[in-house]
C-alpha positions as CSV (number, residue, x, y, z in Angstrom):
1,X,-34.0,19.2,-11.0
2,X,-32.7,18.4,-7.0
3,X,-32.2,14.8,-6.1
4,X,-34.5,14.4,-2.3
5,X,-32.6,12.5,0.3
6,X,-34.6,9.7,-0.8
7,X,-33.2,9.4,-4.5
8,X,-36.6,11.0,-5.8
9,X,-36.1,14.1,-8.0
10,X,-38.8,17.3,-7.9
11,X,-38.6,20.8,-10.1
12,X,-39.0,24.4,-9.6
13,X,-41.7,25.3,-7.0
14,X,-41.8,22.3,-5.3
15,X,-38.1,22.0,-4.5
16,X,-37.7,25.6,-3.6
17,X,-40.7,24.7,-0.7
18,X,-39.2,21.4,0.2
19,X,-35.8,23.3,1.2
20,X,-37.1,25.7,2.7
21,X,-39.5,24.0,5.1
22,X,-36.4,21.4,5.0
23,X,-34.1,24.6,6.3
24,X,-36.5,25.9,8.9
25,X,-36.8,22.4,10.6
26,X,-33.4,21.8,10.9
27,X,-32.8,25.1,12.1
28,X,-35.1,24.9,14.8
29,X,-37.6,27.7,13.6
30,X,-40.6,25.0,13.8
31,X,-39.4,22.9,16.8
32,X,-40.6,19.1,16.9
33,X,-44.5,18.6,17.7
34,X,-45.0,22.0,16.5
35,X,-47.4,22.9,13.8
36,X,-46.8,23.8,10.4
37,X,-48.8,26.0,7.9
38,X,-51.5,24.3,6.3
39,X,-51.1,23.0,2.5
40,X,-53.8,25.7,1.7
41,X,-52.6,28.9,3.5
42,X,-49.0,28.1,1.8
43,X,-50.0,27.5,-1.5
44,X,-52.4,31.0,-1.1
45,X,-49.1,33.3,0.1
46,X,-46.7,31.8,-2.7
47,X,-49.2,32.0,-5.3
48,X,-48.5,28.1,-6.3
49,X,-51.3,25.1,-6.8
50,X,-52.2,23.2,-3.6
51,X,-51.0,20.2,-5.3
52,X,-47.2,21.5,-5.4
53,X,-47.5,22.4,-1.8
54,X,-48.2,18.9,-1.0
55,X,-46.0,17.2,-2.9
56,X,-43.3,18.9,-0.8
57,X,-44.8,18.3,2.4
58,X,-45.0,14.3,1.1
59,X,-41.6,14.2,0.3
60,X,-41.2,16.1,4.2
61,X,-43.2,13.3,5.2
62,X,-41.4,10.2,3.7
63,X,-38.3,11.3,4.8
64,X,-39.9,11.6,8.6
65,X,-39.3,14.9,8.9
66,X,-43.2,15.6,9.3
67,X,-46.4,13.4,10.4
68,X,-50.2,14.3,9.8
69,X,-53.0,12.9,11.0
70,X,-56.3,13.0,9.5
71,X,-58.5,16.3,10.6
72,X,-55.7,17.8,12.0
73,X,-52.4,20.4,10.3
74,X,-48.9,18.5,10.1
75,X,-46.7,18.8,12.5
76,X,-42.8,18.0,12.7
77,X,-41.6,15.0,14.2
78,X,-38.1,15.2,13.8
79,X,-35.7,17.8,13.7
80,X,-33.0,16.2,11.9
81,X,-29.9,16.7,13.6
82,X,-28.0,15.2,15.3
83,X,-26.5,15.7,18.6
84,X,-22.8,17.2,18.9
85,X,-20.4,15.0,19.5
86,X,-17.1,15.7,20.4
87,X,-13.4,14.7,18.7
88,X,-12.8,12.5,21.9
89,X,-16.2,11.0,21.6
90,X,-15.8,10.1,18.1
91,X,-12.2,8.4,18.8
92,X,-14.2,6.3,21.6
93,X,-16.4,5.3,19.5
94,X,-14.6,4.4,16.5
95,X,-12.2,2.5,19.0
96,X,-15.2,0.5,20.5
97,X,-16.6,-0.5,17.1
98,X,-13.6,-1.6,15.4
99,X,-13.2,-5.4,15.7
100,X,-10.1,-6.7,16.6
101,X,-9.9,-7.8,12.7
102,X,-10.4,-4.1,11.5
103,X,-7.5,-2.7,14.0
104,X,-4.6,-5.5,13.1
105,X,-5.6,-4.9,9.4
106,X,-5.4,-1.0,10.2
107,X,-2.0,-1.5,11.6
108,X,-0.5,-2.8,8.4
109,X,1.1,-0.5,6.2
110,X,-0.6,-0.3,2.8
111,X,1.8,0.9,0.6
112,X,-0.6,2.1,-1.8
113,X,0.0,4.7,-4.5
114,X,-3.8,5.4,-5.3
115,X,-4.4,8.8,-5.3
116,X,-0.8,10.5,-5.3
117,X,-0.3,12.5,-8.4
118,X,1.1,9.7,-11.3
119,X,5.1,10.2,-12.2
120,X,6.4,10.3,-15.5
121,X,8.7,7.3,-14.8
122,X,7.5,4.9,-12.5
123,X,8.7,1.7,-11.7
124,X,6.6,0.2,-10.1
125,X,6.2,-3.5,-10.0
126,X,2.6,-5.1,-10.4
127,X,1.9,-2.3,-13.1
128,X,1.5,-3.4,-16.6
129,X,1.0,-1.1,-20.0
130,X,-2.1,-0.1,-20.8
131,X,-1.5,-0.1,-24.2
132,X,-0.9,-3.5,-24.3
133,X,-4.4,-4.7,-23.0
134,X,-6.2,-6.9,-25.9
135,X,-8.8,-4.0,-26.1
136,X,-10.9,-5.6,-29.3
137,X,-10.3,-9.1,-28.2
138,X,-12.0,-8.3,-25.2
139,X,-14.5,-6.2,-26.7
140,X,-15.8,-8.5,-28.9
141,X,-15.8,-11.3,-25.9
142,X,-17.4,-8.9,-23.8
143,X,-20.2,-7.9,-26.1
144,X,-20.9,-11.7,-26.4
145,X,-21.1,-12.7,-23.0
146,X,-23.7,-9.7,-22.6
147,X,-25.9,-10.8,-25.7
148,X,-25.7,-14.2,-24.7
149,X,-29.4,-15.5,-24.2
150,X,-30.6,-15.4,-20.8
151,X,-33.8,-16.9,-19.0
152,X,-33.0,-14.3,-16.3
153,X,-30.2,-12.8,-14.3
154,X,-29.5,-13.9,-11.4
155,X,-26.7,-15.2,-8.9
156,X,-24.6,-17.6,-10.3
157,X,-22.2,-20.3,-8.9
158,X,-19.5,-19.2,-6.1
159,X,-17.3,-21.1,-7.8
160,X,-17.3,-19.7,-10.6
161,X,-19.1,-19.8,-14.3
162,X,-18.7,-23.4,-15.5
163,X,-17.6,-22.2,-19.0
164,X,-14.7,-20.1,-17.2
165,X,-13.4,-23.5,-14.6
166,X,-13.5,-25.8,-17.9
167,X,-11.4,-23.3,-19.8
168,X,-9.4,-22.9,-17.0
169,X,-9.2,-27.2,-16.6
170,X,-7.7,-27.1,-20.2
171,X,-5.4,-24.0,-19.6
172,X,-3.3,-25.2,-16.3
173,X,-3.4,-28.6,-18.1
174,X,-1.4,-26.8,-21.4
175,X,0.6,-24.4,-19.3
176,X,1.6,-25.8,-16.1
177,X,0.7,-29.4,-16.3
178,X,-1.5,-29.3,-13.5
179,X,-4.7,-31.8,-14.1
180,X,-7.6,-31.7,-11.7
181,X,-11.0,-32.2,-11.9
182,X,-13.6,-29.2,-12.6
183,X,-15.1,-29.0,-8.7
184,X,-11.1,-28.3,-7.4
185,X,-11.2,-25.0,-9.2
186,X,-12.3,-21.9,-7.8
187,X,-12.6,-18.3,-9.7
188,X,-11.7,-15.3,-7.3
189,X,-11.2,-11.8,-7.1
190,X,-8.1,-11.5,-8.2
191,X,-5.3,-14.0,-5.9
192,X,-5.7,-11.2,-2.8
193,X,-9.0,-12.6,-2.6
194,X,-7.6,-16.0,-3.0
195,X,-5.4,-15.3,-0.1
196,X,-7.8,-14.1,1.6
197,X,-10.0,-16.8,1.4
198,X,-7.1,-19.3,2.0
199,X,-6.5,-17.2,5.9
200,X,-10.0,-17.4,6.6
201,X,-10.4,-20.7,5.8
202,X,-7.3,-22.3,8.0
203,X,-6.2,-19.9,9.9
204,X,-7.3,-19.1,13.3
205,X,-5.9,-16.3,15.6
206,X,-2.6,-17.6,16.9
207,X,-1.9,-19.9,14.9
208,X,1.8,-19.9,13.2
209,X,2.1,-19.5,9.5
210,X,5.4,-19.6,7.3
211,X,6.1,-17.0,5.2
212,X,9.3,-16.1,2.9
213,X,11.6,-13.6,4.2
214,X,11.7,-10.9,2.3
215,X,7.3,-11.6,1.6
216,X,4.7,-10.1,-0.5
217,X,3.8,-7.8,1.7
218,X,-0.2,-8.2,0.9
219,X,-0.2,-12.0,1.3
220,X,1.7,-11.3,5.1
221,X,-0.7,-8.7,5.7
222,X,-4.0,-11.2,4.9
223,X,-2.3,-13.6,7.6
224,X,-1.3,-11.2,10.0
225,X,-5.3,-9.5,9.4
226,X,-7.1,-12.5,10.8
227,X,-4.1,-13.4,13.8
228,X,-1.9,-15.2,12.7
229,X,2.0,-15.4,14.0
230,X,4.0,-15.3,11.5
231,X,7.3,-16.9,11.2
232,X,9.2,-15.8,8.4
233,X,11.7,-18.0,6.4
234,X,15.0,-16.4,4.7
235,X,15.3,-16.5,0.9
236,X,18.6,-16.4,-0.8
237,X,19.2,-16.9,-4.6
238,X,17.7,-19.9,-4.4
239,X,14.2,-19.1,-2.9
240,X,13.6,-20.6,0.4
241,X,16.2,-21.6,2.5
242,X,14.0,-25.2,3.6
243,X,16.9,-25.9,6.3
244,X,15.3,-23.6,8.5
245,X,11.8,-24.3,8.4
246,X,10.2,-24.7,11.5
247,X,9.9,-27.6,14.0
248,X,6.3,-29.3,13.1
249,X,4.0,-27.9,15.3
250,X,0.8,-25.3,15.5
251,X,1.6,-24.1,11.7
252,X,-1.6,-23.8,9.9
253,X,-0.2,-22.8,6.2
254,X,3.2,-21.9,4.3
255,X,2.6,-19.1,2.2
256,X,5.8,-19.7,-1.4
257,X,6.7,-17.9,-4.4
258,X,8.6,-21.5,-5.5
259,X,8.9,-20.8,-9.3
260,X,9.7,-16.9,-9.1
261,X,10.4,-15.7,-5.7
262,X,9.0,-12.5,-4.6
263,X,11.0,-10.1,-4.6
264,X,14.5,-11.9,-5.0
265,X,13.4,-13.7,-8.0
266,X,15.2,-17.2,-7.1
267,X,13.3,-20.7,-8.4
268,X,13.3,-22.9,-5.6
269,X,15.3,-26.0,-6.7
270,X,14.1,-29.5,-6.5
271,X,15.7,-31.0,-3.4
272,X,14.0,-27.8,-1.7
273,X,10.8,-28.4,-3.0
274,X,11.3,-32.1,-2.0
275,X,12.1,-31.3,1.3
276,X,9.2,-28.4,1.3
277,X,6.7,-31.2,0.8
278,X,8.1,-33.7,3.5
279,X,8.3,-30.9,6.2
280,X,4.4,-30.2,5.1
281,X,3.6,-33.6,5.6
282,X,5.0,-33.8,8.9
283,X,3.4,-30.7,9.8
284,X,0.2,-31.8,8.8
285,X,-0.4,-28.4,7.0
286,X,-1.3,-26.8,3.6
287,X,1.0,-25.0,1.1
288,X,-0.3,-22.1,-0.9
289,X,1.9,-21.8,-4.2
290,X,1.3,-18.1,-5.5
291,X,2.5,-18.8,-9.0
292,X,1.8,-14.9,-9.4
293,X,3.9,-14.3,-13.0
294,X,4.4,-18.1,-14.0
295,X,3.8,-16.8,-17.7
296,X,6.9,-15.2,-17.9
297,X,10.0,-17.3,-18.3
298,X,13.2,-15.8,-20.5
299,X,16.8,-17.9,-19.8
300,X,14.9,-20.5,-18.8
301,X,12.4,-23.2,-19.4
302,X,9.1,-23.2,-17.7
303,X,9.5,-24.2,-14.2
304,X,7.1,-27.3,-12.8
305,X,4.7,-26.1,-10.2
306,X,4.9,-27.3,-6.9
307,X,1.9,-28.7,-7.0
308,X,2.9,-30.8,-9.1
309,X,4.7,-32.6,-6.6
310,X,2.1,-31.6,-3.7
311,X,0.9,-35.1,-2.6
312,X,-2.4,-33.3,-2.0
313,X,-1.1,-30.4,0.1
314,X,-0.4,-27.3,-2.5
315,X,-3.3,-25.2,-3.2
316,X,-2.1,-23.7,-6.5
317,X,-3.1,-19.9,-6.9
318,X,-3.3,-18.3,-10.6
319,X,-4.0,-14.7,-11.8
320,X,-4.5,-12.8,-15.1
321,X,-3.6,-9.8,-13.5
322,X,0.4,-9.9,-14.9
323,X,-1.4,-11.2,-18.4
324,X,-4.5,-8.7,-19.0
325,X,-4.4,-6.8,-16.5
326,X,-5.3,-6.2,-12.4
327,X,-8.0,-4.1,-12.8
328,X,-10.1,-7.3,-14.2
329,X,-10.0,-8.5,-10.6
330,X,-9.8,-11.8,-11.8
331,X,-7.5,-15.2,-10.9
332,X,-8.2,-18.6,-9.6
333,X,-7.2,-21.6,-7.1
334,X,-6.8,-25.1,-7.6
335,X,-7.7,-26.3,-4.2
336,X,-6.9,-30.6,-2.5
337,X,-10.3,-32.1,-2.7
338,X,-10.4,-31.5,1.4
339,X,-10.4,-28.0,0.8
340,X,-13.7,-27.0,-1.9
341,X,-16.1,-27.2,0.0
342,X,-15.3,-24.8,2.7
343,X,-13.6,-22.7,0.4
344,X,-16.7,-22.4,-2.0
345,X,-19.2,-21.6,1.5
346,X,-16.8,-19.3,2.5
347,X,-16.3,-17.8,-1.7
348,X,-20.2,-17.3,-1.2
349,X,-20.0,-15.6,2.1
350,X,-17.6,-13.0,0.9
351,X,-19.4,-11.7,-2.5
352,X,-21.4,-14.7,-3.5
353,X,-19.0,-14.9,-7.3
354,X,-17.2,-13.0,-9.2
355,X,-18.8,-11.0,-12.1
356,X,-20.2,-13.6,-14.3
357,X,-20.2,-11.2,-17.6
358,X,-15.9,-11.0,-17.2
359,X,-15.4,-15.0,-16.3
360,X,-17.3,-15.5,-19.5
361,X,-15.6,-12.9,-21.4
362,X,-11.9,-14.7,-20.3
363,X,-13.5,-18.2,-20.7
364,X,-14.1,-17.1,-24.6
365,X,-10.7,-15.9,-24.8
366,X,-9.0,-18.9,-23.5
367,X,-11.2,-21.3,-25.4
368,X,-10.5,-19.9,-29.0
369,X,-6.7,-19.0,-28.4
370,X,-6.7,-15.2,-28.3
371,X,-5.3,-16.0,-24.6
372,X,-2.3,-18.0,-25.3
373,X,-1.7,-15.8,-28.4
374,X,-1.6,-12.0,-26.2
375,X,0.5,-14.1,-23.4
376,X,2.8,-15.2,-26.0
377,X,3.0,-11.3,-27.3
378,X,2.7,-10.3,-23.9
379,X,6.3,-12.5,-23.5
380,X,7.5,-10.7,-26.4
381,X,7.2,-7.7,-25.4
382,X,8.5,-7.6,-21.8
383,X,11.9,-9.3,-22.9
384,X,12.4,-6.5,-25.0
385,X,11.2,-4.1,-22.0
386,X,13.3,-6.4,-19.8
387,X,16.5,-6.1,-22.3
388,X,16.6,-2.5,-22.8
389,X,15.7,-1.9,-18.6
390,X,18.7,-4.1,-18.0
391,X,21.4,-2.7,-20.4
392,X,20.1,0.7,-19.5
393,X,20.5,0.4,-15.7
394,X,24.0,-1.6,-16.5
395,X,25.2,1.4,-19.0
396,X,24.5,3.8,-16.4
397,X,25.3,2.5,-12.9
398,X,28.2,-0.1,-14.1
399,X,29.6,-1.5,-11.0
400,X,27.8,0.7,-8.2
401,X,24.9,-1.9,-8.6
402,X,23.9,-5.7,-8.5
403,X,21.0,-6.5,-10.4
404,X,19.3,-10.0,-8.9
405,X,16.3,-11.9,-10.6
406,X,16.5,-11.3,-14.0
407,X,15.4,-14.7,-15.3
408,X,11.5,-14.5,-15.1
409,X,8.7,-12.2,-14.5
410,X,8.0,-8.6,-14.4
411,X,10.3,-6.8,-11.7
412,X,13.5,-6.7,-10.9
413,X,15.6,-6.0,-7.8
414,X,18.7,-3.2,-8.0
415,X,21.3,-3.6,-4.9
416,X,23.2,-0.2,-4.8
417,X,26.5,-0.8,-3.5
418,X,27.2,2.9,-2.6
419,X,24.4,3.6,-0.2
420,X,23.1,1.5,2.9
421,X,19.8,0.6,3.8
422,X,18.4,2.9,5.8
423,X,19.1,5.2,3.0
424,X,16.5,3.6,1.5
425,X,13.2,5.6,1.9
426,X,15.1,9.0,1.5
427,X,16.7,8.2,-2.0
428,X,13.1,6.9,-2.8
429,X,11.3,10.1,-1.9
430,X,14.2,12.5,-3.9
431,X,13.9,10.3,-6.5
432,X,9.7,11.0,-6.5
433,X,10.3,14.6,-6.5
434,X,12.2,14.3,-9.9
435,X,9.2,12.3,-11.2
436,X,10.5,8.6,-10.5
437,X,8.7,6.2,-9.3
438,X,11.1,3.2,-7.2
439,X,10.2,1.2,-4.2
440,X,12.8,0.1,-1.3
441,X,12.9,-3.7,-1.0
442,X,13.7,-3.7,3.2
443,X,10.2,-3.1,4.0
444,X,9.4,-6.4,2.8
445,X,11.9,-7.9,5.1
446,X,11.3,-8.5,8.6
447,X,15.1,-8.9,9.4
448,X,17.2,-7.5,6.8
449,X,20.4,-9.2,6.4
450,X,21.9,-7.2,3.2
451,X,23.4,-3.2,4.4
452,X,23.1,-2.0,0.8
453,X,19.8,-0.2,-0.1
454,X,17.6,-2.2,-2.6
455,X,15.0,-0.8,-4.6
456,X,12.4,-3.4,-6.6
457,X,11.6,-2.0,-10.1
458,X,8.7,-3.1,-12.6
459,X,9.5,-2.4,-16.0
460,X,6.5,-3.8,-17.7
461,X,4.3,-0.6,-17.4
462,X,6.1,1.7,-19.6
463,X,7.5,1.8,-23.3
464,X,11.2,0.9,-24.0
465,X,12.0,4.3,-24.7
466,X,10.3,5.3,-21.3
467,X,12.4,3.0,-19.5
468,X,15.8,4.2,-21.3
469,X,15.0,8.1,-20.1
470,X,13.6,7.0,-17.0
471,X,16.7,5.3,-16.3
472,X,18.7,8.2,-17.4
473,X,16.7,10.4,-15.1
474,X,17.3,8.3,-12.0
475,X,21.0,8.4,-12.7
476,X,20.8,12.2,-12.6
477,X,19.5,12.2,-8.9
478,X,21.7,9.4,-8.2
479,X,24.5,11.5,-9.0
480,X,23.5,14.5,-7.8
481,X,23.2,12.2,-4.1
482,X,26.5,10.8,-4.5
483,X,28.3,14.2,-4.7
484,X,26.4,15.6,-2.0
485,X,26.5,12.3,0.1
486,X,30.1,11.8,2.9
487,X,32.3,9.4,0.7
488,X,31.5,5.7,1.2
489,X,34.3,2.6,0.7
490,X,33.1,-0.6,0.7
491,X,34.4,-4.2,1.9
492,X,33.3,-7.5,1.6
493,X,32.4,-9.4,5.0
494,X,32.8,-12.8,5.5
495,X,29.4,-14.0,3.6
496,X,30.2,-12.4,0.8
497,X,27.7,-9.7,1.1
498,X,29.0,-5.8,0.4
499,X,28.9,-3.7,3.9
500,X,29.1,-0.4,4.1
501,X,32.2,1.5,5.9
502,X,33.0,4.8,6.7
C-alpha cells in the first residue's frame, strides 16, 4: 500500500496510475490546461477496470493536480512545482520572516546534547538514572487515570487538573511549608515553561531583569528571548551577593536559586534573603524562586523557601523533573494572587494545559504516598552516588582540585587548580573523545572572576560503580594533558582565589 499526499492509502493498479500520471505532470509532459486521456481509453490500453482508472484520477483531483468539468476530458490545473529559488533568496526570506523573538532566541547558545552519539560516562547535570524511575508505580497510576470514567474528552483547565493542584496544596504544605490557596497554583510544562510564562507575562522588551552570576543558562536565555537587559548579580559561597543589587528602577523580575544556587551550590542566608525582599519591595518587582532540586538536602536541614518570607512578591517555581524524571514535562508555580489570572490566559494561550492523563497519574501518586516514599529513596540513593563521586574525584585528583556545593542537590562543581579557564572547552572536548561526558562552568558566567577552569558534573545519572570508572577514566586524560601541557605554578592573589602563572 502507498500513503497519497492526502493521508489516503490506494493498492496495486491504482497507485502504479496515480504515480505515473502524478510523474508526467510534474515533469511537464502534460503541461497545465492540457488534456489528459480519458478514464476509458486508459483503463482499455492497461487492461484495468474503469473504476481503478478513476479512483486515481480522484485522488489527482483532490490533491488539485487535475479538474473536470462535466461533458468534457480532465485536464491539469497545476503542475506542482514550485519555482526555483535561490540560496540567497532563501536567506532573504528566512531573514524577513523571522520575528525579532525568533532571531534573539536563535542567538542564544543551546547547549544541547540531543542527538550526539551518548558517552559511556557522562556527567552531565539535569540527567537522572533511568533505572530509578517508579516504573509500576506509575504504571498502575497511569492505567487508572486512562480507565477513569469519562463523559467525554475534551480540553481541560489551563491551570491544571484540580485533583493534581489539590495534591500539590498538600505537598508544598508537607515539604516546604508553603500554604496557598488552590487558584494560586499553576501546573506547567516542566519549570522552562514556567519561566517562560513568568517572561511573557512581566517582561517587556527593554526592561532590566536580575539574574545570578554565574545563571542557569535556560532561565537567562527565556529573558533575554523576549528583550530583556539583563543585569547579572555575582554569587559567591553564599549565593547572591544582595550588596550589589541594583538601584530600584525599570527592573521587571529577579530570577534566584536561594536554597541551592545554580551552579555554585551556595544557600543564600537569611539577612540576604531579608535584604532580597526589601530591595524587591522598593523596586516594585516580582521574585521568581526556582527551587529546581529542593528535595535533595544531605549535611543539612531543609532550607525555608523564600517565599516563605515573600510578602506577596516570590512566585515559587517547583518541578518533578530531579524527582521522576524530565521527560514527564511536568512542574508547577505558586503565583501572588496579582499574578493568576494573567498567568492562567497566557498558560491557555501557549498549549491550552498540560496533559491531563500525567497530572492525574502524579496527583495519584502524591495522594497515596508512593511520591514521598521514591523521593525519600530517590534521597537515598544519590547520597550514596554523591559519596562514592566525591571520594572518587578526591582519591584521584587530591589537591589539584576544589570541589564547591556538595551539601544539596544533584551536581557538583570541580575547580581544577592546574589549568585556567580558557582551557576549559578543550579539556572538555578531549575528555568527549575518551567517552566522558563534563561541562565547563564559564559559559554560565557573564564575567568570570575565578582563572581556574571549572567543569559542573551531575552524578545522579549513572550507577556508583559507573561513577567510580568514569572518574578513573577522566583522570587518565587528565594525566595524559598534564604531561603534555607547559608546567603551571600557582599563587594565591589577594582574594584568595588560585591564579594561574607561568
Amino acid at each position: 500500500m502507498v500513503q497519497y499526499k492526502d493521508g489516503s492509502r490506494r493498492t496495486g493498479a491504482t497507485r502504479r496510475i496515480y504515480h505515473s500520471l502524478l510523474t508526467q505532470i510534474e515533469a511537464g509532459v502534460y503541461g497545465v490546461g492540457d488534456t489528459l486521456p480519458s478514464s476509458r481509453s486508459l483503463a482499455e490500453e492497461l487492461g484495468v477496470s474503469r473504476t481503478t482508472v478513476t479512483t486515481a484520477f480522484d485522488q489527482l483531483i483532490s490533491e488539485g493536480y487535475v479538474q473536470v468539468q462535466q461533458g468534457r476530458k480532465a485536464t491539469v490545473a497545476s503542475a506542482g512545482r514550485l519555482s526555483q529559488v535561490t540560496p540567497s533568496d532563501r536567506s532573504a526570506i528566512a531573514a524577513r520572516q523571522l520575528s525579532a523573538y525568533a532571531t534573539r532566541t536563535m542567538a542564544q547558545p543551546s547547549n544541547s546534547t540531543a542527538g550526539k552519539p551518548q558517552l559511556k560516562f557522562d556527567f552531565r547535570y539535569g540527567d537522572v538514572a533511568a533505572v530509578d524511575f517508579p516504573k509500576t508505580p506509575w504504571r498502575k497510576a497511569l492505567n487508572t487515570a486512562f480507565l477513569m470514567h469519562r463523559d467525554r474528552l475534551g480540553y481541560d483547565d489551563p491551570a491544571g487538573s484540580r485533583s493534581l493542584r489539590e495534591a500539590l496544596q498538600s505537598y508544598v504544605w508537607r515539604s516546604r511549608g508553603i500554604s496557598c490557596n488552590l487558584g494560586q497554583i499553576l501546573v506547567v510544562n516542566g519549570s522552562q515553561q514556567a519561566l517562560d510564562l513568568c517572561a511573557r507575562v512581566l517582561v517587556n522588551p527593554g526592561d532590566g531583569v536580575v539574574v545570578e552570576d554565574p545563571c542557569y543558562a535556560m532561565a537567562k536565555n527565556v529573558m533575554l528571548a523576549v528583550g530583556a537587559n539583563t543585569v547579572a548579580v555575582p554569587c559567591g559561597a553564599h549565593g547572591m551577593d544582595t550588596t550589589k543589587l541594583p538601584e530600584a528602577g525599570d527592573i521587571a523580575v529577579a530570577y534566584v536559586t536561594p536554597s541551592h544556587q545554580f551552579p555554585l551550590g551556595g544557600v543564600l542566608p537569611a539577612a540576604h534573603r531579608q535584604a532580597l525582599m526589601e530591595w524587591a519591595a522598593s523596586a516594585n518587582t516580582y521574585v521568581i524562586e526556582d527551587d529546581y532540586d529542593g528535595e535533595y538536602r544531605y549535611d543539612v536541614g531543609p532550607i525555608p523557601p523564600l517565599y516563605l518570607s515573600g510578602q506577596g512578591r516570590v512566585i515559587y517555581v517547583g518541578t518533578v523533573s530531579k524527582t521522576l524524571s524530565p521527560t514527564l514535562r511536568l512542574g508547577y508555580i505558586v503565583l501572588p494572587h496579582p499574578l493568576v489570572e494573567a498567568f492562567v490566559h497566557c498558560k491557555q494561550i501557549a498549549d491550552r494545559h498540560t496533559s491531563t492523563f500525567e497530572q492525574e497519574a502524579l496527583a495519584a501518586l502524591i495522594e497515596t504516598g508512593a511520591y514521598e516514599r521514591h523521593v525519600r529513596k530517590m534521597r537515598r540513593l544519590n547520597a550514596e552516588r554523591r559519596a562514592v563521586f566525591l571520594a572518587s574525584m578526591t582519591r584521584a585528583f587530591a589537591d589539584d582540585i576544589e570541589i564547591v556545593g556538595t551539601t544539596a542537590g544533584l551536581h557538583v562543581v570541580v575547580w581544577f587548580n592546574t589549568m585556567r579557564s580558557k582551557d576549559e572547552e578543550r579539556f572538555a572536548d578531549t575528555a568527549r573523545n575518551h567517552d566522558v561526558g563534563i561541562y565547563p562552568v564559564t559559559r554560565l558566567f557573564s564575567s568570570p572572576t575565578d582563572e581556574r577552569a571549572g567543569y559542573i558534573f551531575g552524578y545522579a545519572s549513572m550507577s556508583v560503580d559507573q561513577l567510580a570508572k568514569g572518574v578513573e577514566k577522566l583522570h587518565c586524560v587528565y594525566l595524559d594533558r598534564v604531561g603534555n601541557a607547559e608546567p603551571l605554578r600557582g599563587t594565591a592573589g589577594d582574594n584568595g582565589k588560585f591564579l594561574m602563572v607561568r
